[in-house]
PDB file of N, CA, C and O in Angstrom, chain B, residues numbered from 101:
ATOM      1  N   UNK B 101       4.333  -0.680 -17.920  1.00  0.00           N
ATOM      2  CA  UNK B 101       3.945   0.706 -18.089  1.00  0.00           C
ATOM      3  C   UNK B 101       4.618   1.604 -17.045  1.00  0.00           C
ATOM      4  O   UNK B 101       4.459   2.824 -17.102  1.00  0.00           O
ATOM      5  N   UNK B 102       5.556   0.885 -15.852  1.00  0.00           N
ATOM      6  CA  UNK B 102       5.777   1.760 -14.989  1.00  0.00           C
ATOM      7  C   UNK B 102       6.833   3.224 -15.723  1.00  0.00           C
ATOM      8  O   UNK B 102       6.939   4.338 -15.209  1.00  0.00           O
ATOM      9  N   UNK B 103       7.465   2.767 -16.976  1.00  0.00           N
ATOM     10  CA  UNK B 103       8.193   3.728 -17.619  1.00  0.00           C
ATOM     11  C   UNK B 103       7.683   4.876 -18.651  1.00  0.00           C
ATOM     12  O   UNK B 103       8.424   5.769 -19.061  1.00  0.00           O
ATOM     13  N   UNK B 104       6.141   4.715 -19.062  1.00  0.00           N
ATOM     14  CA  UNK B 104       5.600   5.313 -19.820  1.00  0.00           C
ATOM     15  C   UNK B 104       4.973   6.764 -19.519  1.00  0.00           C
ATOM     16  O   UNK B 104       4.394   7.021 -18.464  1.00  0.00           O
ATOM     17  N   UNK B 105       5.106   7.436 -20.284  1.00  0.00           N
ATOM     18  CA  UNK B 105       4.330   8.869 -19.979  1.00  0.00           C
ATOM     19  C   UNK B 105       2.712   8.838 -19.759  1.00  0.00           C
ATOM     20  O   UNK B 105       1.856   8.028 -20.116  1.00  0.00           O
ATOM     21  N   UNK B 106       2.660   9.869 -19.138  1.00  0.00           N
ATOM     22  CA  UNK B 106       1.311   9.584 -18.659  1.00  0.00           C
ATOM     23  C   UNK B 106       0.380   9.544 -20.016  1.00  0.00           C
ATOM     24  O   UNK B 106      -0.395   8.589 -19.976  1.00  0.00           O
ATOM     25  N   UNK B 107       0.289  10.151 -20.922  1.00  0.00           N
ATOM     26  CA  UNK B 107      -0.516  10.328 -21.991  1.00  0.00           C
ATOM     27  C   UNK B 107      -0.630   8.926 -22.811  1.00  0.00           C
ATOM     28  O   UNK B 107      -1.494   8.524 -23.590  1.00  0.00           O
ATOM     29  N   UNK B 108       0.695   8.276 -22.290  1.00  0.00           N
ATOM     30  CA  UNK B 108       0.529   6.622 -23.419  1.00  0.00           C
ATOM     31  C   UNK B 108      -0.087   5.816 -21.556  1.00  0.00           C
ATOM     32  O   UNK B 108      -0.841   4.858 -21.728  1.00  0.00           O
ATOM     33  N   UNK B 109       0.067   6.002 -20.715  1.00  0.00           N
ATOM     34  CA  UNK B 109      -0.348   5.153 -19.920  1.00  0.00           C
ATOM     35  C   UNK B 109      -2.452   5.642 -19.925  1.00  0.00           C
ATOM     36  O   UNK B 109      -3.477   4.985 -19.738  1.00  0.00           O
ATOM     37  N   UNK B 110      -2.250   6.615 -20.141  1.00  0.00           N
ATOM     38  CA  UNK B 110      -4.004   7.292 -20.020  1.00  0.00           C
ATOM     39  C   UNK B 110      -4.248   6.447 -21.210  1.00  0.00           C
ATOM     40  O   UNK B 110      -5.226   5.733 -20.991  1.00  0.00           O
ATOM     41  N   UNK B 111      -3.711   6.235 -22.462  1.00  0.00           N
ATOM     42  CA  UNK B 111      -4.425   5.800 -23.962  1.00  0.00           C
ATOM     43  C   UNK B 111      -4.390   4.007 -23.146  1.00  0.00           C
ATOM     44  O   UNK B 111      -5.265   3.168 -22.931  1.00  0.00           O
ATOM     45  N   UNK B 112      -3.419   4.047 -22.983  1.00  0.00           N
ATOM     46  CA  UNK B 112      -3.774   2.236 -22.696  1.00  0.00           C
ATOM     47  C   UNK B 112      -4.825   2.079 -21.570  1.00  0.00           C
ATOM     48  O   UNK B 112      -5.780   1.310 -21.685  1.00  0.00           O
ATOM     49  N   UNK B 113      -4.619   2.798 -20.541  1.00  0.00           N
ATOM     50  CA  UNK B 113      -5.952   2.250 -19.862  1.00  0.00           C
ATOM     51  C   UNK B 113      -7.222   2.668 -20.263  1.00  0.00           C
ATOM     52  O   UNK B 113      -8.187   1.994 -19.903  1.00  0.00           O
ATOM     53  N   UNK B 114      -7.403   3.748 -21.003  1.00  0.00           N
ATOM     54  CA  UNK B 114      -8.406   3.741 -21.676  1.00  0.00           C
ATOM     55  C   UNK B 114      -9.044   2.750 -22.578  1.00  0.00           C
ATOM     56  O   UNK B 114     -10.165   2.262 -22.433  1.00  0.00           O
ATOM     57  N   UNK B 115      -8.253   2.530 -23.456  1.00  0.00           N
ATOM     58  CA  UNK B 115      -8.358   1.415 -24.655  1.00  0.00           C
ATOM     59  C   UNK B 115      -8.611   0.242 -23.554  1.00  0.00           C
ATOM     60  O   UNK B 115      -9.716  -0.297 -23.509  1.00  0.00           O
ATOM     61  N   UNK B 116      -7.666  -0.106 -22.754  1.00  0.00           N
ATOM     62  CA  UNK B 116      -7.948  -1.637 -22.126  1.00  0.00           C
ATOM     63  C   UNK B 116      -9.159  -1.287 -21.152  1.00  0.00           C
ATOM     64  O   UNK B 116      -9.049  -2.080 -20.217  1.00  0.00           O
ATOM     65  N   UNK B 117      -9.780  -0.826 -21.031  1.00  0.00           N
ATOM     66  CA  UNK B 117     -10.713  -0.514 -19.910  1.00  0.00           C
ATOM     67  C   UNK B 117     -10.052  -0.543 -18.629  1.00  0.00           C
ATOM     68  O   UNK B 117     -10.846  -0.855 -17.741  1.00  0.00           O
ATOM     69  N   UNK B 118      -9.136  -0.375 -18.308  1.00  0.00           N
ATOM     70  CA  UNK B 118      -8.514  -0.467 -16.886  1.00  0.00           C
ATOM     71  C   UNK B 118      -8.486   0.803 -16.202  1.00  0.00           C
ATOM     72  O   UNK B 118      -8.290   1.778 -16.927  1.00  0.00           O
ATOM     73  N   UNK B 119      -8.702   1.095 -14.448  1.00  0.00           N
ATOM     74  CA  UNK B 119      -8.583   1.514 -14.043  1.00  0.00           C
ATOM     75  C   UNK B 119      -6.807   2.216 -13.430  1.00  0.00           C
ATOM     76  O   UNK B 119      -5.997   1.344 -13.115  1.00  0.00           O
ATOM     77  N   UNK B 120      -6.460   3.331 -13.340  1.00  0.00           N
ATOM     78  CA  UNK B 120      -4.878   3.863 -13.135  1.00  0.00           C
ATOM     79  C   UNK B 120      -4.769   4.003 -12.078  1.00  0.00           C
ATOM     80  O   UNK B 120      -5.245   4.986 -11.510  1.00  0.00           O
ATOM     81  N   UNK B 121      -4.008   2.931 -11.375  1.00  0.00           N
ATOM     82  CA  UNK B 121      -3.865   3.459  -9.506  1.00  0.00           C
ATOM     83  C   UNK B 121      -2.285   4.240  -9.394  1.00  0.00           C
ATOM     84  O   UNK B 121      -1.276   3.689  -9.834  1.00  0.00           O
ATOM     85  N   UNK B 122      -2.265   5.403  -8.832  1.00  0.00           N
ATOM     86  CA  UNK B 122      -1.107   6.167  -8.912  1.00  0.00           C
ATOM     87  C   UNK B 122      -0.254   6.388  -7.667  1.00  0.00           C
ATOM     88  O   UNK B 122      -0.327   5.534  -6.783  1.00  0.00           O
ATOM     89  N   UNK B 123       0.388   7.231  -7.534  1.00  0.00           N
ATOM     90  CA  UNK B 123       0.463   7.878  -6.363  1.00  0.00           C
ATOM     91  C   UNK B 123       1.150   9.577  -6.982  1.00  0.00           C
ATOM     92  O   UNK B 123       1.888  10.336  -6.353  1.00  0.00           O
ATOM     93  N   UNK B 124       0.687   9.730  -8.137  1.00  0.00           N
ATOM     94  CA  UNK B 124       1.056  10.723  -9.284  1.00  0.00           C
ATOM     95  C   UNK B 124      -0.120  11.470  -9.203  1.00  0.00           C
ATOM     96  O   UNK B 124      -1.073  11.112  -9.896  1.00  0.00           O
ATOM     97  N   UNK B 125      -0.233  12.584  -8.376  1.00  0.00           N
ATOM     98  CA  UNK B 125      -1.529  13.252  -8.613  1.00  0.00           C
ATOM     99  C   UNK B 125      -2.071  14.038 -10.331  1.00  0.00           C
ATOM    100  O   UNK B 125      -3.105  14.672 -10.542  1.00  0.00           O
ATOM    101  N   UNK B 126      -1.089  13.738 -11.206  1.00  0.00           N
ATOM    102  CA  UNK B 126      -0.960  14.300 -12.243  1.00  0.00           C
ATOM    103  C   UNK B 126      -2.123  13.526 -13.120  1.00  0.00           C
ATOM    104  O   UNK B 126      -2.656  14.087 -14.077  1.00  0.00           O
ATOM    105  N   UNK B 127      -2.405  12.446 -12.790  1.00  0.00           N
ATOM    106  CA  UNK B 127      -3.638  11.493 -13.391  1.00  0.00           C
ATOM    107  C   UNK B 127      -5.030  12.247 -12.912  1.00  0.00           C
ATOM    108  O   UNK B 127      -5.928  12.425 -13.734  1.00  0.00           O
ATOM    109  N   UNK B 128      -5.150  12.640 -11.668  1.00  0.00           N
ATOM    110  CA  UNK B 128      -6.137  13.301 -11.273  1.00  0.00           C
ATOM    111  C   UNK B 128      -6.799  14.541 -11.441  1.00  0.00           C
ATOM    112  O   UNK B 128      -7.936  14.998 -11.326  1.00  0.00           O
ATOM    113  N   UNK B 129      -5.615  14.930 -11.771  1.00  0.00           N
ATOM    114  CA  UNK B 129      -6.069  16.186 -12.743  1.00  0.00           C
ATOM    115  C   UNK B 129      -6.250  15.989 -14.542  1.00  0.00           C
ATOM    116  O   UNK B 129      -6.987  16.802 -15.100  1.00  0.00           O
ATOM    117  N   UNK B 130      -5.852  15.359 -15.038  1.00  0.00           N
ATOM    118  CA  UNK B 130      -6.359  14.872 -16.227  1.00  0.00           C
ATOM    119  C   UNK B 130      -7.526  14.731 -15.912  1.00  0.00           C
ATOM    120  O   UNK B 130      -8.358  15.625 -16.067  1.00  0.00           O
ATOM    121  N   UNK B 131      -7.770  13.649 -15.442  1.00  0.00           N
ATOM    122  CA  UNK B 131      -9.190  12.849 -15.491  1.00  0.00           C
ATOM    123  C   UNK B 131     -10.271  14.240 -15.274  1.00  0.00           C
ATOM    124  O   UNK B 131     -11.305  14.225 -15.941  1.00  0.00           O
ATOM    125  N   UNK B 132     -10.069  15.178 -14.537  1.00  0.00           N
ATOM    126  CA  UNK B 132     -10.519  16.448 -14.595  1.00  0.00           C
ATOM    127  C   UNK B 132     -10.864  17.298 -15.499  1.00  0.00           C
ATOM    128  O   UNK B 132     -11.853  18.031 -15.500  1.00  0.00           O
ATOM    129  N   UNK B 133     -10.091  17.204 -16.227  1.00  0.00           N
ATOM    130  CA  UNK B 133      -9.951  18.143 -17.913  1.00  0.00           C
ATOM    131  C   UNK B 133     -10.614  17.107 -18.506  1.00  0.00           C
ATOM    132  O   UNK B 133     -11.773  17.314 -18.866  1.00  0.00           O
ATOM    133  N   UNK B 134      -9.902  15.566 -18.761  1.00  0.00           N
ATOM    134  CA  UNK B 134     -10.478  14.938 -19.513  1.00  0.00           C
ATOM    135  C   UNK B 134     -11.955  13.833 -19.437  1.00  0.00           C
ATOM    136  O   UNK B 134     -12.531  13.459 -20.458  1.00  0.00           O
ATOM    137  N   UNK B 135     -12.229  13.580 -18.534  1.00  0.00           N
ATOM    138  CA  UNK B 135     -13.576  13.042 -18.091  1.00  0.00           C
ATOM    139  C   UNK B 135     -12.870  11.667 -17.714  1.00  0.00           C
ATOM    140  O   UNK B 135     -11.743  11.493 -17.249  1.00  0.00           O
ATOM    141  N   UNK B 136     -13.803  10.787 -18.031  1.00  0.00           N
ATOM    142  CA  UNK B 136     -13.302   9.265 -17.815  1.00  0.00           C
ATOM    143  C   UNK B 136     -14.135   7.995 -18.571  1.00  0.00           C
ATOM    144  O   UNK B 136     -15.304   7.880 -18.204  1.00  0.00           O
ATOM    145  N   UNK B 137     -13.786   7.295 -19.310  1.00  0.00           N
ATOM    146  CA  UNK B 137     -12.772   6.280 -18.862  1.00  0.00           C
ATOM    147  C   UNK B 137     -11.077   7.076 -19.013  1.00  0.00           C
ATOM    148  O   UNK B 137     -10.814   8.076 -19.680  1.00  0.00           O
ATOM    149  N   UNK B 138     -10.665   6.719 -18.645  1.00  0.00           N
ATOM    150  CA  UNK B 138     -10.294   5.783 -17.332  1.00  0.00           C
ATOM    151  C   UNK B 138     -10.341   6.222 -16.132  1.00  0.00           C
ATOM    152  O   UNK B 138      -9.748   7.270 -15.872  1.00  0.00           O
ATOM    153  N   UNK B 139     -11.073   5.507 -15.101  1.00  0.00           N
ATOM    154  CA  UNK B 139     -10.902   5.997 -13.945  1.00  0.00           C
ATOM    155  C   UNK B 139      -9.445   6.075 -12.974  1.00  0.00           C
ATOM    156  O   UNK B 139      -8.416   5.592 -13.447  1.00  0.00           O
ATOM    157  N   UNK B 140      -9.429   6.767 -11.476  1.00  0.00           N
ATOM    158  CA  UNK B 140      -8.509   7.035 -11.322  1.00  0.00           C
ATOM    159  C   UNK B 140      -8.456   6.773 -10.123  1.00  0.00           C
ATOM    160  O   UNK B 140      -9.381   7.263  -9.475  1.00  0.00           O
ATOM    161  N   UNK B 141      -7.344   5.876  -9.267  1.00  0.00           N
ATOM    162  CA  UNK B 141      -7.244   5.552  -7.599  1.00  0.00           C
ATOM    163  C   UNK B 141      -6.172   6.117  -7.645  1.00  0.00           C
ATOM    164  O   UNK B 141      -5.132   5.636  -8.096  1.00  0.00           O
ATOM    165  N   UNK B 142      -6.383   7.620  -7.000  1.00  0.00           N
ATOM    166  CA  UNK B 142      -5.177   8.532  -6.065  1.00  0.00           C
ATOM    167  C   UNK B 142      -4.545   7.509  -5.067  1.00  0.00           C
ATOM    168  O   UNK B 142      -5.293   6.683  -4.544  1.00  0.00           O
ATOM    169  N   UNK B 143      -3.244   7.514  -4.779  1.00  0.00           N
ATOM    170  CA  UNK B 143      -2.648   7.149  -3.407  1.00  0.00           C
ATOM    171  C   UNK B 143      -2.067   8.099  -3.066  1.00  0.00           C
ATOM    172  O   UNK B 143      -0.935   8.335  -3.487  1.00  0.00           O
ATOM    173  N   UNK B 144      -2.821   9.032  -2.056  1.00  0.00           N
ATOM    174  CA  UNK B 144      -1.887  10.525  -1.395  1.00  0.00           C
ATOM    175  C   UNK B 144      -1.386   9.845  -0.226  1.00  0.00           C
ATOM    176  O   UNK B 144      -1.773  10.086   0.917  1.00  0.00           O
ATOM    177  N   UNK B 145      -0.269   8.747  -0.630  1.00  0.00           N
ATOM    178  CA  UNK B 145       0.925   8.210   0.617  1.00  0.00           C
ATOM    179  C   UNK B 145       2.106   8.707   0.765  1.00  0.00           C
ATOM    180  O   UNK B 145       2.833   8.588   1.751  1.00  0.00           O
ATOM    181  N   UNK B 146       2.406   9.518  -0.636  1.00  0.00           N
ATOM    182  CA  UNK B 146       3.920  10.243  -0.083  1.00  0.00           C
ATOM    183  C   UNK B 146       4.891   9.227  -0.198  1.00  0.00           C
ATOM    184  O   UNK B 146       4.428   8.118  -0.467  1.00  0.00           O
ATOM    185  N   UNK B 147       6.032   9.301  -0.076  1.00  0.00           N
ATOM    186  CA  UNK B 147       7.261   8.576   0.067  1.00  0.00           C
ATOM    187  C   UNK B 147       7.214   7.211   0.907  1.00  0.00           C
ATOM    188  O   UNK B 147       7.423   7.295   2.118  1.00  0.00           O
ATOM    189  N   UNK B 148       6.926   5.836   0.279  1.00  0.00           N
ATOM    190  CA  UNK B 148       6.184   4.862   1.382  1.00  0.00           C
ATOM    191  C   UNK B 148       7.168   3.595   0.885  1.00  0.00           C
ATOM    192  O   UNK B 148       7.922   3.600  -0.088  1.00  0.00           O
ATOM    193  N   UNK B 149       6.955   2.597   1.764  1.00  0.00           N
ATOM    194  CA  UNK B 149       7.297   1.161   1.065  1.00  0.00           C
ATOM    195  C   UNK B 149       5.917   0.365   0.544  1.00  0.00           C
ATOM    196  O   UNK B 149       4.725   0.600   0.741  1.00  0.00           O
ATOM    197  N   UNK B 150       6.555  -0.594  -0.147  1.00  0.00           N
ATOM    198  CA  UNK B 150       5.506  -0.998  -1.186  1.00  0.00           C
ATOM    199  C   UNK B 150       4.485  -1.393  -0.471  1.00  0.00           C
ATOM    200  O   UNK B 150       3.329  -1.232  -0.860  1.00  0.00           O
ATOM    201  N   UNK B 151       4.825  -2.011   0.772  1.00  0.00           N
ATOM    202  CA  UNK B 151       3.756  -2.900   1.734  1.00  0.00           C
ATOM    203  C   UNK B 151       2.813  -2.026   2.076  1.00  0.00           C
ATOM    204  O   UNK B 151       1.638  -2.391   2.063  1.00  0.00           O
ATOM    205  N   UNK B 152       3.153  -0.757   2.431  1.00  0.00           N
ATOM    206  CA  UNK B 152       1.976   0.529   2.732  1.00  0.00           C
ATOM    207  C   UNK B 152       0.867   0.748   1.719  1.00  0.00           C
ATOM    208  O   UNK B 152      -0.339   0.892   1.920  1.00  0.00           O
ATOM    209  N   UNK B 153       1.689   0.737   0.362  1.00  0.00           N
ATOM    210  CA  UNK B 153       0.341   1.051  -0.482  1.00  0.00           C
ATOM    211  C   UNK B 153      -0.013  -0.637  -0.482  1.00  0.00           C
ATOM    212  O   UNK B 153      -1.214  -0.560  -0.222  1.00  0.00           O
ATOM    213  N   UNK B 154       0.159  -1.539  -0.558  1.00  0.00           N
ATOM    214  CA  UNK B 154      -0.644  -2.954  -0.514  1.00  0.00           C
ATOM    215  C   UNK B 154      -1.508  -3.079   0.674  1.00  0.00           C
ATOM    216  O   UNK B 154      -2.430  -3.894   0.662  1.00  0.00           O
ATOM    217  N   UNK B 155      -1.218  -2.142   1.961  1.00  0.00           N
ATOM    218  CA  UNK B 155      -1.895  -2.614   2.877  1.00  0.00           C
ATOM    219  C   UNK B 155      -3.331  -1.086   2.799  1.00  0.00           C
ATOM    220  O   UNK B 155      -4.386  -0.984   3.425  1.00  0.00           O
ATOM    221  N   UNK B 156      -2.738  -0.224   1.832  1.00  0.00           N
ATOM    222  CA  UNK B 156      -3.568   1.121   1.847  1.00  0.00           C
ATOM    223  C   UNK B 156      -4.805   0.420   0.846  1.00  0.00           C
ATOM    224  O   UNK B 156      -5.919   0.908   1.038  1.00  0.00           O
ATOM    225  N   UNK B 157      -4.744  -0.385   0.077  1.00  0.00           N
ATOM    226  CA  UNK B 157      -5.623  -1.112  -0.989  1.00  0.00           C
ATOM    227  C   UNK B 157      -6.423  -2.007  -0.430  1.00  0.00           C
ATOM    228  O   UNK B 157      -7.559  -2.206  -0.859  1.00  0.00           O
ATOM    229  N   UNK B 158      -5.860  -2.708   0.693  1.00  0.00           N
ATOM    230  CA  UNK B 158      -6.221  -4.000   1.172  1.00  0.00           C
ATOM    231  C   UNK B 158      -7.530  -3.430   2.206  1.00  0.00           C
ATOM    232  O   UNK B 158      -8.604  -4.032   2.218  1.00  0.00           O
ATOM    233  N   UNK B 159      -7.343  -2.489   2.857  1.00  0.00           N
ATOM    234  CA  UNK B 159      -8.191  -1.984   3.725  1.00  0.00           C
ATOM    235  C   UNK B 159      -9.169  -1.245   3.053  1.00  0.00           C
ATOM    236  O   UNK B 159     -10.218  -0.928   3.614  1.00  0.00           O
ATOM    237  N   UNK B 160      -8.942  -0.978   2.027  1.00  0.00           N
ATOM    238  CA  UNK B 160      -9.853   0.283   1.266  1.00  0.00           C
ATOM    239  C   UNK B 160     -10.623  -0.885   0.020  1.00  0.00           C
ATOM    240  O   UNK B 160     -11.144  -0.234  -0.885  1.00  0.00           O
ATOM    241  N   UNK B 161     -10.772  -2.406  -0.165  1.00  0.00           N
ATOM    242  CA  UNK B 161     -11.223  -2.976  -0.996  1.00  0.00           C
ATOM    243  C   UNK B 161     -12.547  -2.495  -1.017  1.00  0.00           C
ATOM    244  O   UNK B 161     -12.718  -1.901  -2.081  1.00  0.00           O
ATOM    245  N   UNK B 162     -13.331  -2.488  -0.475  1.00  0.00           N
ATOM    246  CA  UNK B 162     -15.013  -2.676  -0.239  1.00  0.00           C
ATOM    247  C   UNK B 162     -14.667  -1.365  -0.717  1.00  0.00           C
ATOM    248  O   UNK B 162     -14.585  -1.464  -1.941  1.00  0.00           O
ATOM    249  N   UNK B 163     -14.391  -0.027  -0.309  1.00  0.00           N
ATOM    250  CA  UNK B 163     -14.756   1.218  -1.071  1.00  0.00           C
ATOM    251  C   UNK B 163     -14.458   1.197  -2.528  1.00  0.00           C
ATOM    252  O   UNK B 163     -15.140   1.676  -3.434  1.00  0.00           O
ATOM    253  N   UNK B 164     -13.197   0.488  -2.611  1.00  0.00           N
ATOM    254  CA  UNK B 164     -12.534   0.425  -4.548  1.00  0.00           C
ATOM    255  C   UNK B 164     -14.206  -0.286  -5.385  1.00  0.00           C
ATOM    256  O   UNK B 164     -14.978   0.199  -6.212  1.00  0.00           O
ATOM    257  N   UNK B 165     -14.170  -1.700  -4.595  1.00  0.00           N
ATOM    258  CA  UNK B 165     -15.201  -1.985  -5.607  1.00  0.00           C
ATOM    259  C   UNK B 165     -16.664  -1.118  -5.685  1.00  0.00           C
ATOM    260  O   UNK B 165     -17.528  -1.286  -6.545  1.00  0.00           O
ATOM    261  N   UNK B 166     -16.703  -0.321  -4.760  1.00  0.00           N
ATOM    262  CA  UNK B 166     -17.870   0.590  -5.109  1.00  0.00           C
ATOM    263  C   UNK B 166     -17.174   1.443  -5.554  1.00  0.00           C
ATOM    264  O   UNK B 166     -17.482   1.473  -6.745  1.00  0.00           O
ATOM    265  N   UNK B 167     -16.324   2.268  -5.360  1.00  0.00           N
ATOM    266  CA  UNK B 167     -15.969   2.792  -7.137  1.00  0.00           C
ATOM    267  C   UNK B 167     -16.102   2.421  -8.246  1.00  0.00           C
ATOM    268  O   UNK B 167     -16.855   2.971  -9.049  1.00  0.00           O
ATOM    269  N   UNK B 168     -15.348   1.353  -8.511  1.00  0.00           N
ATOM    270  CA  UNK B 168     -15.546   0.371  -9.606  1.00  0.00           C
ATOM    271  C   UNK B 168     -17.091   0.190 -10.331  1.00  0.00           C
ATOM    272  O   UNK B 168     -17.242  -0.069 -11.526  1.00  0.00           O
ATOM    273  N   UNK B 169     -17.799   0.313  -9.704  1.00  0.00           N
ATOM    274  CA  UNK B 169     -18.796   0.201 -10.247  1.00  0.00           C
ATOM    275  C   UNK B 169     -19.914   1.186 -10.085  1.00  0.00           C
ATOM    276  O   UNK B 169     -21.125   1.046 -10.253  1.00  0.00           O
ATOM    277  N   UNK B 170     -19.267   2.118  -9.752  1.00  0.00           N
ATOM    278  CA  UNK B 170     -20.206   3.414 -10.395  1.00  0.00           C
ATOM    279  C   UNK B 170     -19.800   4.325 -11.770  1.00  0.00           C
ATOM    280  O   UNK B 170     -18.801   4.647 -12.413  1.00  0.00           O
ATOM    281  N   UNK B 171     -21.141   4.496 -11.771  1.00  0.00           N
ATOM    282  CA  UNK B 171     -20.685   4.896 -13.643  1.00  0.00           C
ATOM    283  C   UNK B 171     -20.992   6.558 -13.485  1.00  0.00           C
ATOM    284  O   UNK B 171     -21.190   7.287 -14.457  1.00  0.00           O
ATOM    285  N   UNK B 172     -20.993   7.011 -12.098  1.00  0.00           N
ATOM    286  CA  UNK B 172     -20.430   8.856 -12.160  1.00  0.00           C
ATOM    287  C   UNK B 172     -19.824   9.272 -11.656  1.00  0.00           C
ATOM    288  O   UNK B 172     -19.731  10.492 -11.520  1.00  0.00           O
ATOM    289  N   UNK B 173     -18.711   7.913 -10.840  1.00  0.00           N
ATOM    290  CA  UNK B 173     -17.867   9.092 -10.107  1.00  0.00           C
ATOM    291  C   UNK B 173     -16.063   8.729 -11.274  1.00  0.00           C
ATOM    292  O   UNK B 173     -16.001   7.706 -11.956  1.00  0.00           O
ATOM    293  N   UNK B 174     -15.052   9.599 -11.246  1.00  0.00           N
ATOM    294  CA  UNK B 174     -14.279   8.937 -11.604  1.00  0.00           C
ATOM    295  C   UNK B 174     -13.101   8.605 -11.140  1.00  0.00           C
ATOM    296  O   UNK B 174     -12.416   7.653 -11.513  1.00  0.00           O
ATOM    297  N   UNK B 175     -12.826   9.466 -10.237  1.00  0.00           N
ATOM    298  CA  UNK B 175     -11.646   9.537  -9.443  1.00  0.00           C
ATOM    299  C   UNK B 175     -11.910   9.141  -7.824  1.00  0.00           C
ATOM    300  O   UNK B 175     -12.983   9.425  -7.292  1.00  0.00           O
ATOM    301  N   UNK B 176     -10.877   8.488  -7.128  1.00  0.00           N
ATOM    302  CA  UNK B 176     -10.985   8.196  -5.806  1.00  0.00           C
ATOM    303  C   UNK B 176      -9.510   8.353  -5.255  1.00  0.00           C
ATOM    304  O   UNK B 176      -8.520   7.831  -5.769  1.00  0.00           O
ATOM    305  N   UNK B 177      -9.521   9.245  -4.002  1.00  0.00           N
ATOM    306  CA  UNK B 177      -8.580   9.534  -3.407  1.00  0.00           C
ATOM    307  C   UNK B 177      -8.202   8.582  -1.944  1.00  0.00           C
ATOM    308  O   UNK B 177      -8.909   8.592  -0.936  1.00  0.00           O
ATOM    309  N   UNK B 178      -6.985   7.819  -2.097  1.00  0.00           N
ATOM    310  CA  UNK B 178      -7.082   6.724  -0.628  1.00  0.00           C
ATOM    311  C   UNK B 178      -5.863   7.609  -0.225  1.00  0.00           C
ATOM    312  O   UNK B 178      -4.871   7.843  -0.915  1.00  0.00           O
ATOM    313  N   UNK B 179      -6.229   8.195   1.435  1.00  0.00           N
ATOM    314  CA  UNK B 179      -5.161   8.351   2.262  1.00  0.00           C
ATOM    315  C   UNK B 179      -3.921   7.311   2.981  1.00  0.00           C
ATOM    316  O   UNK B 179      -3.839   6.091   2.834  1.00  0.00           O
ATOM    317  N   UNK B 180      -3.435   7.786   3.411  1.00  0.00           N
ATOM    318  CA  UNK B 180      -2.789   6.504   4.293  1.00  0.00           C
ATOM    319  C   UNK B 180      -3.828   5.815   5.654  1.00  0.00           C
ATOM    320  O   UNK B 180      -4.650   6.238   6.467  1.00  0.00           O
ATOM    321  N   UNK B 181      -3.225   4.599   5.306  1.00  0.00           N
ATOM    322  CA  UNK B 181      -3.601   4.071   6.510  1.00  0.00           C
ATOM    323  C   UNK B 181      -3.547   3.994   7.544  1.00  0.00           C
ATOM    324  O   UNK B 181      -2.514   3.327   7.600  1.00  0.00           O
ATOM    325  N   UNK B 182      -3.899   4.171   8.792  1.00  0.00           N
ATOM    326  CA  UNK B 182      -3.436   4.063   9.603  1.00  0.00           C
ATOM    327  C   UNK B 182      -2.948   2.822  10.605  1.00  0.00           C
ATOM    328  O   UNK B 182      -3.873   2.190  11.116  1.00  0.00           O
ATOM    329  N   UNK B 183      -2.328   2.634  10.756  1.00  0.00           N
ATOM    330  CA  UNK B 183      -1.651   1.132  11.902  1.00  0.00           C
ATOM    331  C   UNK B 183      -0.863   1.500  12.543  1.00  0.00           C
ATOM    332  O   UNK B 183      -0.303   0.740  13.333  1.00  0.00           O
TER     333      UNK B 183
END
């Protein structure tokens, strides 16, 4: 899906129940207009290597899965990490 427009990547994670982790604030504003499913993990990292957003996820697990499992919020914004 990394090549797909956002509107076929929103229908598939919708349909698949999956959550959209971005670093495309353009999902976040959908999910705005459009409600959710699908929910939405912002990465406001900016221009990064891959290891940054793996290590921006890795530190932020315990908050994702309480996202994950609330049924009112839909969007979550992870900053950078700091190290």
């Amino acid at each position: 899906m990394d090549r797909g427009d956002d509107e076929g990547i929103w229908q598939y994670a919708k349909q698949k129940g999956f959550t959209i982790v971005s670093k495309d604030a353009d999902f976040i504003h959908r999910s705005f207009l459009h409600g959710f499913p699908p929910k939405v993990i912002y990465l406001a990292l900016g221009n990064c290597p891959t290891r940054a957003v793996e290590q921006t996820l890795r530190d932020n697990l315990d908050l994702i899965l309480e996202f994950q499992a609330s049924e009112e919020k839909s969007c979550l914004t992870l900053p950078p990490t700091m190290r």
